[in-house]
N, C-alpha and C positions, 0 to 999 in steps of 0.2 A: 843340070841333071833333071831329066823328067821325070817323072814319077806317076807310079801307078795308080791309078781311079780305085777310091774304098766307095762302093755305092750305099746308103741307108735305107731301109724299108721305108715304107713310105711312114709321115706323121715324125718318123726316128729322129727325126732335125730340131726338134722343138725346143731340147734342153741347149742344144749347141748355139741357139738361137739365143736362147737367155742368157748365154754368158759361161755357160759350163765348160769344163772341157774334155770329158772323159766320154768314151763311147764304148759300151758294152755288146758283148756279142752275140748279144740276141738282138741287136739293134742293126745290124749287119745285116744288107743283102746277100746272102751268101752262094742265092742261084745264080747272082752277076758276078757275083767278085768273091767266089769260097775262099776262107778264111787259111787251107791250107795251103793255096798258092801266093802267103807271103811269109817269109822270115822273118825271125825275133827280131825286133829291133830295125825294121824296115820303113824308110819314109813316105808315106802316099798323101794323095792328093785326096781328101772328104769329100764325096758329092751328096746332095739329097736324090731323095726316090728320082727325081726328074732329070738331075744330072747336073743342076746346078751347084757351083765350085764352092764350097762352106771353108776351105782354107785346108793347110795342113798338117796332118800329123804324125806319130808313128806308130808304131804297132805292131804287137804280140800277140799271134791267131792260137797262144795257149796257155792264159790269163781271160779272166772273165772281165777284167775292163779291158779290151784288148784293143784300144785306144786311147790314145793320150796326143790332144791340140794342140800344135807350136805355133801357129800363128795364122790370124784369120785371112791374112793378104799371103792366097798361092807365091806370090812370089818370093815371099819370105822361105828357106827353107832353115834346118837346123844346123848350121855350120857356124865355124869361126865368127865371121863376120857378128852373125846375129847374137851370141854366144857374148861375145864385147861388148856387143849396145845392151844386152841386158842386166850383164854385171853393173855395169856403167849406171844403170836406170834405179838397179837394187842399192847399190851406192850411194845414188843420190839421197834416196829416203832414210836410211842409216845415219848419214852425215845431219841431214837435219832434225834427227833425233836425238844424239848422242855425240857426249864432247870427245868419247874414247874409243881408240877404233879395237874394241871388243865385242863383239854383237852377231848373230845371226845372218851372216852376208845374204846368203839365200835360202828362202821356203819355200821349194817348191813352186808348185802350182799358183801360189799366193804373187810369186814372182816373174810369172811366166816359163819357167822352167822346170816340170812337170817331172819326177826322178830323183831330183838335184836339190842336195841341201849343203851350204858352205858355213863353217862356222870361223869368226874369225877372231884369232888372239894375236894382237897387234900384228906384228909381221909373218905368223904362221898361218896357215890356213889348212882347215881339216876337211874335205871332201868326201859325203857321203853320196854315192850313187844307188840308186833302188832298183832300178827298169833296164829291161833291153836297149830300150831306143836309147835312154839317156848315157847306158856302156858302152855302145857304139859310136859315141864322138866324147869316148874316155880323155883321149890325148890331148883333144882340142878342146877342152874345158881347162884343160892344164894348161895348153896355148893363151886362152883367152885371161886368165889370172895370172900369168906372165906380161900379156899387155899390157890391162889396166891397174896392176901392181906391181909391186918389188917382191916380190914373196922371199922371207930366207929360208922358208921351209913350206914344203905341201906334204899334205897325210892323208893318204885314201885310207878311210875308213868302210869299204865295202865286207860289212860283215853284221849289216843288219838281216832279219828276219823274212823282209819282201824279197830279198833277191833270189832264196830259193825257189820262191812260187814262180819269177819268172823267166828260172831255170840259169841263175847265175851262180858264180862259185863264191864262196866267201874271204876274206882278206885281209888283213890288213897291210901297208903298206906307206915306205918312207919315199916318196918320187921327186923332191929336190931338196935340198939342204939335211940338215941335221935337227931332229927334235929334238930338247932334255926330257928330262924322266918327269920334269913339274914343267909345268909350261905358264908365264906369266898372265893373267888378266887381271883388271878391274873391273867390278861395277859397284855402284852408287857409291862411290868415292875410295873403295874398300881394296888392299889390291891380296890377290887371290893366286892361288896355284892350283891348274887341273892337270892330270894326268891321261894325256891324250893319245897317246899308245894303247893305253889298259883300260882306261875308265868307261861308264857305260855311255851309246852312243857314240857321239863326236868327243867325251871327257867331259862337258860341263852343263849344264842346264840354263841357257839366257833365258828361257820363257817365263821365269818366275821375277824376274829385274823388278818390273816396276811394284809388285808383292810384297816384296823384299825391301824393298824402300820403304814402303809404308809400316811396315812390323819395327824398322829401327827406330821408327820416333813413338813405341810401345815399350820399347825392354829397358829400359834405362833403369838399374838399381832392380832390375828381376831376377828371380831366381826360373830359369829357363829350359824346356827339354824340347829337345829336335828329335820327334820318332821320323824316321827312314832319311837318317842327313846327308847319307851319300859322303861328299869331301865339306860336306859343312856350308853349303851355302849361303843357307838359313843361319844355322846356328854359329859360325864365325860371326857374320854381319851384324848378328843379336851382340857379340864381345864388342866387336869395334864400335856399337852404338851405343856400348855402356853395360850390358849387362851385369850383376852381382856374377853368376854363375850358370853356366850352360853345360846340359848334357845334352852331349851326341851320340845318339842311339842307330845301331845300322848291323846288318847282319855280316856285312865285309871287312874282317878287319886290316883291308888294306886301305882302305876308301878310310878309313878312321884315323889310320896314320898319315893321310894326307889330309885329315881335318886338323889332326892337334899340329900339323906343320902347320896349316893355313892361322889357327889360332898362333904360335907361336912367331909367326913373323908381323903379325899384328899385335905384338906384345901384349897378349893376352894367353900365354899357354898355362897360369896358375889360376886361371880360371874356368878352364875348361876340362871338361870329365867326359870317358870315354865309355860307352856301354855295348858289348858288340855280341850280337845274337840273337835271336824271333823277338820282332817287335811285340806281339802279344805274350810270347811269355814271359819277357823282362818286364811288361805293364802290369804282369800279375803279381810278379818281385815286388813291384816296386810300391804297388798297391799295400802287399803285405807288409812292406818296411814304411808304412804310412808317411810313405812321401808324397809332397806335395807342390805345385809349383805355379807360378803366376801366369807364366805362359805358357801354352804347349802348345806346338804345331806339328799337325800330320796333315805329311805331302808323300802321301806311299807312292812305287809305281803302278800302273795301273793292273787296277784288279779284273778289270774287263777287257780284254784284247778284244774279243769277238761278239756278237751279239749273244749269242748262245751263252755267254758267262756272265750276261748282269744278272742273273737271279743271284747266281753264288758271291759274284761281284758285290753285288747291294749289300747282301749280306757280312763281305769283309768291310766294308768300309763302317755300315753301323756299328758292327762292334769296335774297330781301332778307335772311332769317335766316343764313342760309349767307355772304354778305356780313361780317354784323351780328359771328356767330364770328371770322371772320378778322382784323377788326380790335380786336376783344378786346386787353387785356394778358393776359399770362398765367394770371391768376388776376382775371377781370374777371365781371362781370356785366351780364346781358341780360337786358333787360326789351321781350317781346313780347308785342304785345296783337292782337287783328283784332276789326271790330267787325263783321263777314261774319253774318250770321243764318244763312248756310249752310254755314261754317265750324263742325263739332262742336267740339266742347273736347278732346273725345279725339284727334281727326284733329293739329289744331292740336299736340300731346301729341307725340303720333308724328312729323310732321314736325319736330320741337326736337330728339328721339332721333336721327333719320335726320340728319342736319347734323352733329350729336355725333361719331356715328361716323364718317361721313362723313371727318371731318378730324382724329381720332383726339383727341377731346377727351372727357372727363369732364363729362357735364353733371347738376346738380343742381337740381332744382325746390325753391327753398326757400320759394315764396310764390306762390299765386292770386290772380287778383283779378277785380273781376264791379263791373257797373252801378253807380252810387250808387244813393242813394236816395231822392233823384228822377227814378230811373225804376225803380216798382217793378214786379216782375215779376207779369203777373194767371197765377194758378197752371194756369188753364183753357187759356190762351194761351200755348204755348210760345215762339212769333215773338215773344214780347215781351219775351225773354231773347237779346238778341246779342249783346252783348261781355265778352270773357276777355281774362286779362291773366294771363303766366306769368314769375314773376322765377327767372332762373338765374345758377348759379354755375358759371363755365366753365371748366374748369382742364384743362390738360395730363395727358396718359395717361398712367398709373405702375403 
């Protein structure tokens, strides 16, 4: 299939040069190639100002990145074929991360496939599409996980937020086999049940894995609270690691019943306490009923979607932290994560300081934490780097 010439103003090539792969549409020639003579989801060929072939991509003339690169070698286009080789490539690095095929199949852009996020729980796989181009070879992504898998079940999950900007319908959807209502995973040894129909996202959260690892060789014989637990990801793994006693705080209380499931098949459900409604106003309850706890972790979802809401943003995250301090024990640790893309790591830094002082406590950063890995970061692409994770040690001023 040939494909149509997208031309770039002149200098417009620089980013695509480095490594990038997104092309916005102010970057577009538009007196050679206007943006309305191509449809959503349409495959063309990249040229710079001169006309030399940058590779190719697809694209939406109504989206402000109204390109997105599949592959630097024209002859590549986005079909089957390539669709294979790159599940196959995302695979590879999976496998040599992890003993359990639970994880993150595909990120994205991170993975070469710009749209496309696959999450996998052992033999089911949950497919999110975001982009026009990446909807238009719907079937053939289904194809290509048919190849390089056994799938007993695939779940299009097309009912994220992007797909209306780039004018898609929302969805969800069972397209081979059968899902149950909990769906098995492990990770760090721990094994788990997400709700992949209903839950938010794709149902479960792998980006916090290697976080979560690290917090279980903390809780042992803690008394523990999980604000924003979702199905307990945290706060089960804090039971299976030992904890005394863990609350799970979340404003869903569906997601809660699938926390004290996940505790109770982990033979820990008399140990687990369930608290379901506004993470700040149960921290004022809980303030009031002077409780206290060794651990606390706040992993809220993001307070900043957009750039225009970090002020307001900053400001929820200081107080849940600020919270998070106060019901510390005296010599407790906080474990604060945001997965904000527009949250810096430094800001986040500052705001942990600011709280410290704030209520005249000593705080110690004795541990970072960032993405697993499966989702690795493309070095070109900074937005493909959002979450941080800071463990402290909070102790009273001396």
């Amino acid at each position: 299939m040939t494909l149509k010439p997208l031309l770039l103003q002149a200098n417009a090539d620089r980013r695509l040069r480095a490594g990038h792969l997104w092309i916005y549409s102010n970057e577009v020639d538009t007196k050679r190639t206007p943006l309305k003579n191509f449809e959503p989801g349409e495959q063309v060929q990249v040229q710079d100002a001169r006309g030399k072939v940058l590779g190719n991509a697809y694209i939406n003339p109504n989206t402000l990145i109204c390109g997105r690169m599949i592959s630097r070698d024209p002859q590549y286009q986005l079909d089957r074929s390539l669709l294979v080789h790159r599940l196959n490539v995302a695979l590879s690095l999976r496998e040599r991360c992890f003993d359990q095929p639970c994880y993150r199949l595909v990120y994205g852009d991170s993975d070469g496939l710009p749209g496309l996020v696959i999450d996998r729980f052992y033999d089911i796989f949950v497919v999110q599409i975001s982009t026009a181009g990446m909807d238009r070879v719907q079937d053939l992504v289904i194809e290509a996980l048919d190849k390089v898998f056994t799938p007993r079940a695939i779940v299009l999950r097309n009912d994220g937020k992007m797909r209306a900007t780039e004018g898609l319908e929302t969805y969800v959807e069972v397209v081979r086999g059968e899902v149950p209502e909990l769906a098995p995973l492990m990770e760090n040894g721990v094994n788990l049940l997400a709700p992949l129909l209903s839950g938010q996202k794709t149902g479960w959260f792998y980006d916090h894995r290697e976080n979560r690892a690290r917090m279980q060789s903390l809780v042992q014989g803690k008394r523990v609270l999980d604000l924003f637990s979702y199905v307990g990801g945290w706060g089960v793994q804090a039971l299976a690691a030992g904890a005394d006693e863990v609350f799970c705080l979340d404003a869903s209380a569906g997601a809660l019943e699938v926390a004290a499931e996940n505790a109770r098949i982990n033979q820990a459900g008399d140990r687990f306490r369930a608290l379901q409604g506004d993470a700040f106003e149960l921290c004022k309850e809980l303030l009031a009923e002077k409780q206290r706890f060794d651990v606390v972790i706040v992993d809220p979802p993001a307070f900043i979607q957009k750039r225009k809401d970090v002020k307001n943003g900053e400001r929820a995250y200081a107080r849940i932290n600020n919270f998070a301090m106060r019901l510390l024990e005296r010599d407790g640790t906080l474990i604060s994560a945001s997965c904000s893309m527009h949250l810096e790591r430094e800001r986040l830094v500052d705001l942990l300081r600011s709280n410290s002082r704030e209520l005249d406590r000593n705080a110690q950063i004795f541990a970072q934490g960032y993405q697993g890995a499966d989702h690795p970061i493309h070095p070109a692409i900074p937005e493909t780097e959002y979450l941080k994770a800071y463990f402290l040690r909070v102790l009273p001023a001396s």
